[in-house]
Backbone as a chain_set.jsonl record, in Angstrom:
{"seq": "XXXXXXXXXXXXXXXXXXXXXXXXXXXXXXXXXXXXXXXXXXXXXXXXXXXXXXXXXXXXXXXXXXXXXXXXXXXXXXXXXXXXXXXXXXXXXXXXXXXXXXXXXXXXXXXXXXXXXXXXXXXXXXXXXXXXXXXXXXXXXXXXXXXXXXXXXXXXXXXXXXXXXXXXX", "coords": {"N": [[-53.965, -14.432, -28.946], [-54.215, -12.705, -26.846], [-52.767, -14.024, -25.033], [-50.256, -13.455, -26.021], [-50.133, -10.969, -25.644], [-50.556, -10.484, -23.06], [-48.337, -11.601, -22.128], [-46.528, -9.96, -23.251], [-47.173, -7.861, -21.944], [-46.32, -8.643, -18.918], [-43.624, -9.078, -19.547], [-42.929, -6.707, -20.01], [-43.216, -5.796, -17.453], [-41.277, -6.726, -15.846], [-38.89, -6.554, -16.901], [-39.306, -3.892, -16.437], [-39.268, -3.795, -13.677], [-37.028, -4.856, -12.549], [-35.132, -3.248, -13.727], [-35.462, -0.879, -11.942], [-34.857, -2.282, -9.422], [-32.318, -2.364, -10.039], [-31.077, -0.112, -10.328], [-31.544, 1.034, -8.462], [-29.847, 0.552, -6.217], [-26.104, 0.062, -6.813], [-24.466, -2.109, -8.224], [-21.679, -2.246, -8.473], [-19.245, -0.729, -5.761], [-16.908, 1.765, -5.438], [-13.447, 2.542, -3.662], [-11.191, 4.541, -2.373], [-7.759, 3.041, -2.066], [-5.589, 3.854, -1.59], [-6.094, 6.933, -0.377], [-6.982, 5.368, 2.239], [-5.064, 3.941, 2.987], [-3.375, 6.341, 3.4], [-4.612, 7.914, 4.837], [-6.463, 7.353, 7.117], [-6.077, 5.868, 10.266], [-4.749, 3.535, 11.109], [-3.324, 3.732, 8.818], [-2.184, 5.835, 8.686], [-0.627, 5.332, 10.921], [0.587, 3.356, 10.418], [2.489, 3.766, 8.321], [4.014, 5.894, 10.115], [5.904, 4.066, 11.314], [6.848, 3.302, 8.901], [7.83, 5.429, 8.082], [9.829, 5.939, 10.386], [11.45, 3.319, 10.269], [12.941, 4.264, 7.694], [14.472, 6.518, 8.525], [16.425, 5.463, 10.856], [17.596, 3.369, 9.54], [18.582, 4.782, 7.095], [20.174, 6.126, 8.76], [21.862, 4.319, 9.157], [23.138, 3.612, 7.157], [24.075, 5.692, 6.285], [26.443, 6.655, 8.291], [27.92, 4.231, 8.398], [28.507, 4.928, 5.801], [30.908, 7.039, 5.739], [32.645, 5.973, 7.286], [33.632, 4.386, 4.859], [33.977, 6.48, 3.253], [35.912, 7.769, 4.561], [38.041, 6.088, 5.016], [38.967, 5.887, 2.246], [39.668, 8.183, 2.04], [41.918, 8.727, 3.274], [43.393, 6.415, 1.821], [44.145, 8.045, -0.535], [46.092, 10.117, 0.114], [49.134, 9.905, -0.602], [51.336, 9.49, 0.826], [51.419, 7.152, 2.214], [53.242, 4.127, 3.281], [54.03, 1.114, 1.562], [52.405, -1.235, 2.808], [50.67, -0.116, 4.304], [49.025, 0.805, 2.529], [47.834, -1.022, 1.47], [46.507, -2.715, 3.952], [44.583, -0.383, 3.879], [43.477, -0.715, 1.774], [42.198, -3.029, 1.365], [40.436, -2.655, 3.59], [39.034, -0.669, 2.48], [37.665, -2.588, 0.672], [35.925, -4.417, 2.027], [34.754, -2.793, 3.464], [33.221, -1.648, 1.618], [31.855, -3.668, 0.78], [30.483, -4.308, 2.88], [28.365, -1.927, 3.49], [27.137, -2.419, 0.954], [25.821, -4.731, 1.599], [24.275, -4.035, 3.874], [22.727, -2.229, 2.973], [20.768, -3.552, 0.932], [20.044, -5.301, 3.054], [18.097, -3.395, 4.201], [16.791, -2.536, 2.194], [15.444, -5.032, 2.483], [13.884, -5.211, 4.878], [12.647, -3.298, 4.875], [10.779, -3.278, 3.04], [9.78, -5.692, 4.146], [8.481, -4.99, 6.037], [6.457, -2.857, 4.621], [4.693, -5.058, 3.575], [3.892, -6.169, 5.893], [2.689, -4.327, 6.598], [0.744, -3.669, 5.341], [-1.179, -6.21, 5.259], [-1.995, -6.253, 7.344], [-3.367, -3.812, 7.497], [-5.508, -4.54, 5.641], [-6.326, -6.646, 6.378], [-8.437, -5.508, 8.285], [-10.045, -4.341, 6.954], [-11.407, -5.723, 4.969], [-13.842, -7.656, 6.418], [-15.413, -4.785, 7.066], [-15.474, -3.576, 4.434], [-16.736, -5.928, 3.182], [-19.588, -5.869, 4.909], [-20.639, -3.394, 4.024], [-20.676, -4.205, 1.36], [-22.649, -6.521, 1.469], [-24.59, -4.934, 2.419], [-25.51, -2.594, 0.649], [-25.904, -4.781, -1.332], [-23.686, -5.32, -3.603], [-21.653, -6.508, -5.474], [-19.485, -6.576, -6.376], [-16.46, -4.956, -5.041], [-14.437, -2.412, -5.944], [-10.96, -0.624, -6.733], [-10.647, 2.379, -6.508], [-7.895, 3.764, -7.353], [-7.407, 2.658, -9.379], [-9.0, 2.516, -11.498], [-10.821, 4.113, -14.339], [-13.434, 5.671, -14.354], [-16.054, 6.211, -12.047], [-19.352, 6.136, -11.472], [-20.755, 8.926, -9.601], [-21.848, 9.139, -6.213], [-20.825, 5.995, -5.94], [-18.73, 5.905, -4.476], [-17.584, 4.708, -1.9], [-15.086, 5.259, 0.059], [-14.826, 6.981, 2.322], [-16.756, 6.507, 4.409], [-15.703, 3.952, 4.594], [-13.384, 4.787, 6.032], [-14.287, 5.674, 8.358], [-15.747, 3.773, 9.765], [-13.278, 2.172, 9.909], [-11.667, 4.123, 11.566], [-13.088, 4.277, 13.974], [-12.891, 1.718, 15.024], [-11.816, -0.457, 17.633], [-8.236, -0.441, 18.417]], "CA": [[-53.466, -13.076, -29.01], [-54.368, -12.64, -25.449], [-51.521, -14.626, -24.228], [-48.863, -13.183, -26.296], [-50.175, -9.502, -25.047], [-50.499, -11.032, -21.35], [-47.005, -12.024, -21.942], [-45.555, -9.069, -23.635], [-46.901, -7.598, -20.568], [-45.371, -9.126, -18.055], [-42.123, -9.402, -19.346], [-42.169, -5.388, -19.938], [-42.793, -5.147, -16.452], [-41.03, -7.767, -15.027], [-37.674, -5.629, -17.211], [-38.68, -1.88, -15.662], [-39.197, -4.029, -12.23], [-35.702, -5.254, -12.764], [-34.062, -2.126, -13.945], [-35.532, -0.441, -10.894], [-34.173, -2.715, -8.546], [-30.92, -2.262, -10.197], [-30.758, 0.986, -10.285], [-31.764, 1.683, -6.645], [-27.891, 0.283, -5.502], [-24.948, 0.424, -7.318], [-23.729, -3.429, -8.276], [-20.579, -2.276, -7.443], [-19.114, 0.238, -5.152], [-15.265, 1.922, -5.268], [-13.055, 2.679, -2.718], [-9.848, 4.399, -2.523], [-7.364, 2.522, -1.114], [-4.602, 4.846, -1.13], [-6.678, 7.791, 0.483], [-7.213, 4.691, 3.244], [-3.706, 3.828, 3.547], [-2.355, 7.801, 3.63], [-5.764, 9.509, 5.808], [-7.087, 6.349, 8.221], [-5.57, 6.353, 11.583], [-4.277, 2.649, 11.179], [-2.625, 3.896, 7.431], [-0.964, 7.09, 8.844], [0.296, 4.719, 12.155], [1.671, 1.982, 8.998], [3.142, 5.263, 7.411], [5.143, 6.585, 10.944], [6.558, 2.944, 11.247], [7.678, 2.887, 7.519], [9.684, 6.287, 7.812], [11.152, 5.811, 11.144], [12.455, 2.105, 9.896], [13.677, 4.352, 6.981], [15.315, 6.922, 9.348], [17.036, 4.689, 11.349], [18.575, 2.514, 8.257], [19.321, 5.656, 7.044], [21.086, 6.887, 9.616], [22.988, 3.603, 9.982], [24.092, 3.364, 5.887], [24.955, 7.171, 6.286], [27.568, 6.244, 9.116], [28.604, 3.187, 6.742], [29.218, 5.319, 4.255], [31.413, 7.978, 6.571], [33.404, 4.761, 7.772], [34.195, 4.127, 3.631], [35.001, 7.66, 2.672], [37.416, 8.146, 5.411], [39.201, 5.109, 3.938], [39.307, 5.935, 0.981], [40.525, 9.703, 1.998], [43.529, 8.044, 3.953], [44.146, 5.882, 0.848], [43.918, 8.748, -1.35], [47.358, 10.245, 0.967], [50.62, 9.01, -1.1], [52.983, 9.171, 1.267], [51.555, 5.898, 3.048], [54.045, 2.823, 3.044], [53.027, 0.092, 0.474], [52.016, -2.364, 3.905], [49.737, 0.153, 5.118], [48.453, 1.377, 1.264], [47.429, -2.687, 1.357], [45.814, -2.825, 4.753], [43.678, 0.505, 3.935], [42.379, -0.983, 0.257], [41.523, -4.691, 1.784], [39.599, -2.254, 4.871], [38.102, -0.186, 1.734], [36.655, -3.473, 0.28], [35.72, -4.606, 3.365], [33.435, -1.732, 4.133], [31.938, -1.239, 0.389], [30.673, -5.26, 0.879], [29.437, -4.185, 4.143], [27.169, -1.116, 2.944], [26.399, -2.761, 0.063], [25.064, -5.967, 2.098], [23.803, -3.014, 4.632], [21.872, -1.238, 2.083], [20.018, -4.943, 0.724], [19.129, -5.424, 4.382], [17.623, -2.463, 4.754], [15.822, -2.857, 1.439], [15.015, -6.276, 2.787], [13.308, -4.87, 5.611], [11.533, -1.804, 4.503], [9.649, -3.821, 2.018], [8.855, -6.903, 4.308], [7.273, -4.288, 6.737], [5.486, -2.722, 4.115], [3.945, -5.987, 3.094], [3.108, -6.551, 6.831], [1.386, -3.522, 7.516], [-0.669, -3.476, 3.904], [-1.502, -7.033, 4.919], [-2.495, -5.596, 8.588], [-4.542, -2.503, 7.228], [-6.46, -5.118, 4.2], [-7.053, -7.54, 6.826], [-9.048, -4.857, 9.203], [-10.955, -3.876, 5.856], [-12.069, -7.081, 5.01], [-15.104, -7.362, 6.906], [-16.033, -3.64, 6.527], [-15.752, -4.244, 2.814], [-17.862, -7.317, 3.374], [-20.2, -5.447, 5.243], [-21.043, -2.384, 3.017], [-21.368, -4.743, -0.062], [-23.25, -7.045, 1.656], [-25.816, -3.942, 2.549], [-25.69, -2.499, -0.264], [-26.131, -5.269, -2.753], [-22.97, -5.068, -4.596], [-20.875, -7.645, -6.06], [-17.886, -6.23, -6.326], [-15.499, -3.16, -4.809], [-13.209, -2.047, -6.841], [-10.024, -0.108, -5.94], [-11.166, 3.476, -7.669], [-7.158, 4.837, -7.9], [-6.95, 1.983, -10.721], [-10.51, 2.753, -12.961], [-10.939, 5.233, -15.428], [-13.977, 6.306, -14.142], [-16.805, 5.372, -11.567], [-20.577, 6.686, -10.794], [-20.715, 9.38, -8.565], [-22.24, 7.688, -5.028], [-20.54, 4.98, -6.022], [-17.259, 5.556, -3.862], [-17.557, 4.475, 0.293], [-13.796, 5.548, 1.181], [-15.587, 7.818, 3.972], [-17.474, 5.088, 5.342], [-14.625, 2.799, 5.554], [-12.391, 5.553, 6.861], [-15.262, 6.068, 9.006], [-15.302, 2.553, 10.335], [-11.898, 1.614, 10.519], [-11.434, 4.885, 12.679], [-13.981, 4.045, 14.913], [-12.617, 0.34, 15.525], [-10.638, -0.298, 18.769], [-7.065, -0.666, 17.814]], "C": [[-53.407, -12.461, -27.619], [-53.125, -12.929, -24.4], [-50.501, -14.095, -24.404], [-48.3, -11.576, -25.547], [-50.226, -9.712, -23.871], [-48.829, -11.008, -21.125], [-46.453, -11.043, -21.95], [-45.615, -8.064, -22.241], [-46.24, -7.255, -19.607], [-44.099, -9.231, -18.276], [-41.742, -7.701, -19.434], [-42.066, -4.91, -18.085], [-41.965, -5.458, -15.519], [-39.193, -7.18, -15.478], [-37.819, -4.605, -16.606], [-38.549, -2.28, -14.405], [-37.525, -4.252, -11.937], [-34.755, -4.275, -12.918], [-34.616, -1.178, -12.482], [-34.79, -0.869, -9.904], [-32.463, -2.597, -8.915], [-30.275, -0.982, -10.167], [-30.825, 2.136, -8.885], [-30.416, 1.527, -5.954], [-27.252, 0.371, -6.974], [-24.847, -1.022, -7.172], [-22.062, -3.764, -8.222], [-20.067, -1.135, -7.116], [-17.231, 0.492, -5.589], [-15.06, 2.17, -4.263], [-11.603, 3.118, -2.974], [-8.847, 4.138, -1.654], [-5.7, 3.556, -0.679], [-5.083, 6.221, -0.347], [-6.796, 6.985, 1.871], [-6.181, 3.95, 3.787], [-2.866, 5.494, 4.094], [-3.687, 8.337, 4.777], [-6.205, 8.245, 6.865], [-6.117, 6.111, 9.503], [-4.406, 5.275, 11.117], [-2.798, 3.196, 9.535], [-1.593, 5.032, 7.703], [-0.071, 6.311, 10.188], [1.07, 3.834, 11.069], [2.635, 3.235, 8.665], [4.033, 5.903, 8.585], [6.007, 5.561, 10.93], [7.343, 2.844, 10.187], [8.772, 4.083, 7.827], [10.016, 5.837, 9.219], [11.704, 4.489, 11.034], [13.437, 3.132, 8.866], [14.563, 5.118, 7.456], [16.197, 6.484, 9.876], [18.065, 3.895, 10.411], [18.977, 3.355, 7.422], [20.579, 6.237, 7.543], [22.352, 5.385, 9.769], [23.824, 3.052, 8.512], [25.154, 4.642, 5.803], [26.459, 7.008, 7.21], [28.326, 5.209, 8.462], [29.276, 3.939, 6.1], [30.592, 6.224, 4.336], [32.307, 6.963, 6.406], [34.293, 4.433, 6.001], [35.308, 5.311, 3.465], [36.039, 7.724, 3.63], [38.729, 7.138, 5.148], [39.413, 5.269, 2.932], [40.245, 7.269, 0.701], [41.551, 9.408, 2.134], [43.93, 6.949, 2.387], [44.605, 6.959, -0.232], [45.499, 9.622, -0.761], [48.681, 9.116, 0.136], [51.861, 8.803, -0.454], [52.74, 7.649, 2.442], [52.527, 4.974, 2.678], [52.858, 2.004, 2.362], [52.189, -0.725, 1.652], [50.411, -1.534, 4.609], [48.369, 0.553, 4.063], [47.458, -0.019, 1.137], [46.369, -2.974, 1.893], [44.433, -1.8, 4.303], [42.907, -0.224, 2.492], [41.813, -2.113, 0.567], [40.456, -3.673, 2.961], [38.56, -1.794, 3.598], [37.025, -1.232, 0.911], [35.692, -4.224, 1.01], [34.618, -3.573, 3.753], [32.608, -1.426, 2.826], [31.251, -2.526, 0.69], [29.814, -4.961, 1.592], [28.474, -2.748, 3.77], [26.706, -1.474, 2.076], [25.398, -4.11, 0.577], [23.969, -4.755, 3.36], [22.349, -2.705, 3.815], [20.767, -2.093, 1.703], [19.657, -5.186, 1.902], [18.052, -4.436, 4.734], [16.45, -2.329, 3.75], [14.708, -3.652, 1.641], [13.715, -5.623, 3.709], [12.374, -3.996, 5.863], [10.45, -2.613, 3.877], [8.786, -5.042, 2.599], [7.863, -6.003, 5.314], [6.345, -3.785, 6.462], [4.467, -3.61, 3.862], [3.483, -5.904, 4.421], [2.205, -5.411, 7.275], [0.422, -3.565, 6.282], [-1.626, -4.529, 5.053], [-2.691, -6.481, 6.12], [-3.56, -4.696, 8.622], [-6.084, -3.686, 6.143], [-6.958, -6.212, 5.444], [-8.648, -7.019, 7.862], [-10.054, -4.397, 8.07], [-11.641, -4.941, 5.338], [-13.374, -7.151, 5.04], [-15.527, -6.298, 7.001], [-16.207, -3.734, 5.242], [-16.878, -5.701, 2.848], [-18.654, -6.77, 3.343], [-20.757, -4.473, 4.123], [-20.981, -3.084, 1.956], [-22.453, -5.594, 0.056], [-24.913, -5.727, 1.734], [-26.063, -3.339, 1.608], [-25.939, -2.928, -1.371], [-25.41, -5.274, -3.636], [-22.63, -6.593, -4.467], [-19.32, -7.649, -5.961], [-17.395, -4.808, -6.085], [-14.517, -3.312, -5.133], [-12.037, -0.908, -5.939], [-10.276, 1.432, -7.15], [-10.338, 4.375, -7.795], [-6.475, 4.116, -9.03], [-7.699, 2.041, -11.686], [-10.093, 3.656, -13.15], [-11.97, 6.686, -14.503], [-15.426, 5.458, -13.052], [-18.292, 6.764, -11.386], [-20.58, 7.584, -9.82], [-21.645, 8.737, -7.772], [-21.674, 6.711, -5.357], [-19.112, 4.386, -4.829], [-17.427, 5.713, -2.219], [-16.139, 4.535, 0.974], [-14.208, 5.975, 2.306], [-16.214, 7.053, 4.57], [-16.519, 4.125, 5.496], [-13.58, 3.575, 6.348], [-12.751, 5.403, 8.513], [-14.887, 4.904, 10.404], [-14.459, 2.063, 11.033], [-11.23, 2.666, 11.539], [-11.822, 4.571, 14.106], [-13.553, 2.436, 15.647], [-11.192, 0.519, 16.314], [-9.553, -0.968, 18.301], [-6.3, -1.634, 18.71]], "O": [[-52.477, -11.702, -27.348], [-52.709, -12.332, -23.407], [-49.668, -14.001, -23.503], [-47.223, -11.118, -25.164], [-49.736, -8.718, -23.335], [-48.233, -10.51, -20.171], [-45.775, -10.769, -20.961], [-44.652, -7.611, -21.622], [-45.708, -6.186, -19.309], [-43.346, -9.468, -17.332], [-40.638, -7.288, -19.079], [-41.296, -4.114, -17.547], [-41.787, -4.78, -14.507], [-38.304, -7.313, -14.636], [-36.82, -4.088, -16.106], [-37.875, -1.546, -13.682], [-36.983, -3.674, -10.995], [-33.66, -4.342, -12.36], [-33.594, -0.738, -11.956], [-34.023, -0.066, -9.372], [-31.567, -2.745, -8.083], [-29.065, -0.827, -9.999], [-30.444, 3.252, -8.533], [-29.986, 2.383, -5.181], [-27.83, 0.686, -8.015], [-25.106, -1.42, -6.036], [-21.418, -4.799, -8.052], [-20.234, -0.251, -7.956], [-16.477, -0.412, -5.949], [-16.018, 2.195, -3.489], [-10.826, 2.401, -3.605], [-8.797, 4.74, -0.582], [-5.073, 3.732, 0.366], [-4.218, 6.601, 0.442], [-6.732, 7.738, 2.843], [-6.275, 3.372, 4.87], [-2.004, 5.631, 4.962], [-3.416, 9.281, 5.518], [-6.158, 8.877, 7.92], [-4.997, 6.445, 9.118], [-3.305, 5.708, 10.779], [-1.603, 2.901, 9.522], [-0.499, 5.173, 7.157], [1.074, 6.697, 10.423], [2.3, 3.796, 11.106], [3.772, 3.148, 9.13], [4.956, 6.56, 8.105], [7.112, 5.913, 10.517], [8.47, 2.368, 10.315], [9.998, 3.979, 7.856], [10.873, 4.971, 9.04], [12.642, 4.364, 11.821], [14.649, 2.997, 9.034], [15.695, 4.806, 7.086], [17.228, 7.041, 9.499], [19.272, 3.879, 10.65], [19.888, 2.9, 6.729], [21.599, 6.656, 6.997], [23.434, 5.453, 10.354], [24.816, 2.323, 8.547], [26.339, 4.719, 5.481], [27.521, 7.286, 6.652], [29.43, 5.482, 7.992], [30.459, 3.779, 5.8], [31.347, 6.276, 3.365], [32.871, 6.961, 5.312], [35.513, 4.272, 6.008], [36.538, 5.356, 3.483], [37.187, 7.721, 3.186], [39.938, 7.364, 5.104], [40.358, 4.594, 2.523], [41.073, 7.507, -0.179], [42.373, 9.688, 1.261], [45.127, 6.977, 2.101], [45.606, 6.606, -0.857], [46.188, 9.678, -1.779], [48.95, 7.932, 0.337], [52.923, 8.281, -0.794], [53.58, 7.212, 3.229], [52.717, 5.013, 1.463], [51.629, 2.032, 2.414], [51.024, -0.869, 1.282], [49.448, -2.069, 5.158], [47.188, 0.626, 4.404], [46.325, 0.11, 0.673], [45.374, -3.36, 1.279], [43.313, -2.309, 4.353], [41.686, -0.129, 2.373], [40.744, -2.302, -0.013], [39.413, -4.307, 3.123], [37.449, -2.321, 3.531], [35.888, -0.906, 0.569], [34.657, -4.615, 0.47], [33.638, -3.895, 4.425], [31.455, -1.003, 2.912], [30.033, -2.474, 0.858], [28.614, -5.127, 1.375], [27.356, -3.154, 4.085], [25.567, -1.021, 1.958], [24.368, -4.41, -0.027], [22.772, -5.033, 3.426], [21.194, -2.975, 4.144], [19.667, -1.638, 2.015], [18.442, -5.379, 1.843], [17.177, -4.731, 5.548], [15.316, -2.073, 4.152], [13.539, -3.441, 1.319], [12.603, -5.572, 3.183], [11.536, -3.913, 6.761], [9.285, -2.537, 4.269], [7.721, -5.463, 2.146], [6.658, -6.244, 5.39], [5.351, -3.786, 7.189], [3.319, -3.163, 3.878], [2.338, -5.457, 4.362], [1.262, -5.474, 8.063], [-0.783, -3.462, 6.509], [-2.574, -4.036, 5.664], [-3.895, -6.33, 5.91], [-4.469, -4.678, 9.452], [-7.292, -3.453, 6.105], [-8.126, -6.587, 5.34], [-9.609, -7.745, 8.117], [-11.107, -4.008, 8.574], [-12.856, -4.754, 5.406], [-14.101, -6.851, 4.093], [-16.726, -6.556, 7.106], [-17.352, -4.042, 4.91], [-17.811, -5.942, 2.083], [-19.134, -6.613, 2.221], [-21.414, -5.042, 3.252], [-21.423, -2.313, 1.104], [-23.258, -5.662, -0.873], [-25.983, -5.847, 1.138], [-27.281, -3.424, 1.448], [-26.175, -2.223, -2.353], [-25.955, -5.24, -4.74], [-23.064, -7.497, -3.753], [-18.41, -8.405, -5.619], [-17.745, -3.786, -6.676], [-13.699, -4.162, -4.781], [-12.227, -0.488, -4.798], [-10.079, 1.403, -8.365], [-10.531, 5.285, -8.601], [-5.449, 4.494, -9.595], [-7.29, 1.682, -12.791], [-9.194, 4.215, -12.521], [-11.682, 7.836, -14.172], [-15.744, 4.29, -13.279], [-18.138, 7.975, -11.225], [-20.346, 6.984, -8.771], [-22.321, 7.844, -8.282], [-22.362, 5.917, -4.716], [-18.689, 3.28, -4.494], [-17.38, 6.747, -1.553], [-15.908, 4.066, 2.089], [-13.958, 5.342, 3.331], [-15.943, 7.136, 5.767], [-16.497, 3.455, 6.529], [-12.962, 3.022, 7.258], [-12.035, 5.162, 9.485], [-14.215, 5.007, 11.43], [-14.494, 1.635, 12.186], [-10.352, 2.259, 12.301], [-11.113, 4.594, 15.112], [-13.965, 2.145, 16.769], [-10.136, 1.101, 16.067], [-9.741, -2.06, 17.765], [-5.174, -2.014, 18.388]]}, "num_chains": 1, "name": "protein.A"}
């Protein structure tokens, strides 16, 4: 009877020792990564790069598109000769291909830069994310603008902001 009460014991304390230690950290932390793409130095420098690519390819479909309508105005004129009514509708197809291949480049390009700066900002987080789970004892950081709901203390955006501010660029 000794043993079983020795036992029962030990295993109650050997559970509140256990829930203590678990309850002293957080087994896993959040982080939001969109507050650390839009507010972190590196996320608002990704973010001037994205609009002035989109400015620029803006500005150069908008002129495209100028270059169409004005063909299409001059076709839109009935007193042209059939030879020239010809030339202006082969120019008007001719320039919709080309804004429409324009416009897919520009798509092309917006989106591979986005990928390169995410990849650029996630690679510099990395090891800060490492770091703060490693010290803290977690397991896993979650991205906390895709949960429901997380622990208050649970969320270290400000400490990686923190961080990744502080790291020479």
């Amino acid at each position: 009877m000794k043993k079983v009460s020795l036992f029962a014991a030990s295993a109650i304390v050997i559970a509140l020792a256990a829930a203590q230690v678990r309850s002293a950290a957080p087994t896993v932390v959040v982080v939001s990564m969109q507050r650390i793409f839009m507010q972190s130095n590196s996320g608002k420098r990704a973010n001037q790069q994205l609009e002035a690519l989109r400015q620029e390819r803006g500005r150069d479909l908008q002129a495209k598109q100028k270059e169409l309508e004005e063909v299409v105005r001059q076709l839109a004129k009935n007193t042209l000769p059939q030879a020239e009514r010809e030339r202006l509708s082969q120019d008007e197809s001719r320039r919709r291909a080309e804004l429409q291949q324009l416009t897919a480049q520009a798509t092309t390009d917006f989106q591979a830069m986005q990928v390169r700066l995410n990849t650029e900002i996630r690679t510099q987080l990395a090891p800060i994310l490492s770091d703060i789970a490693k010290r803290s004892g977690v397991d896993v950081v979650l991205n906390s603008d895709t949960i429901a709901w997380a622990a208050p203390g649970t969320d270290t955006t400000n400490e990686v902001m923190q961080r990744m501010n502080a790291a020479p660029q």
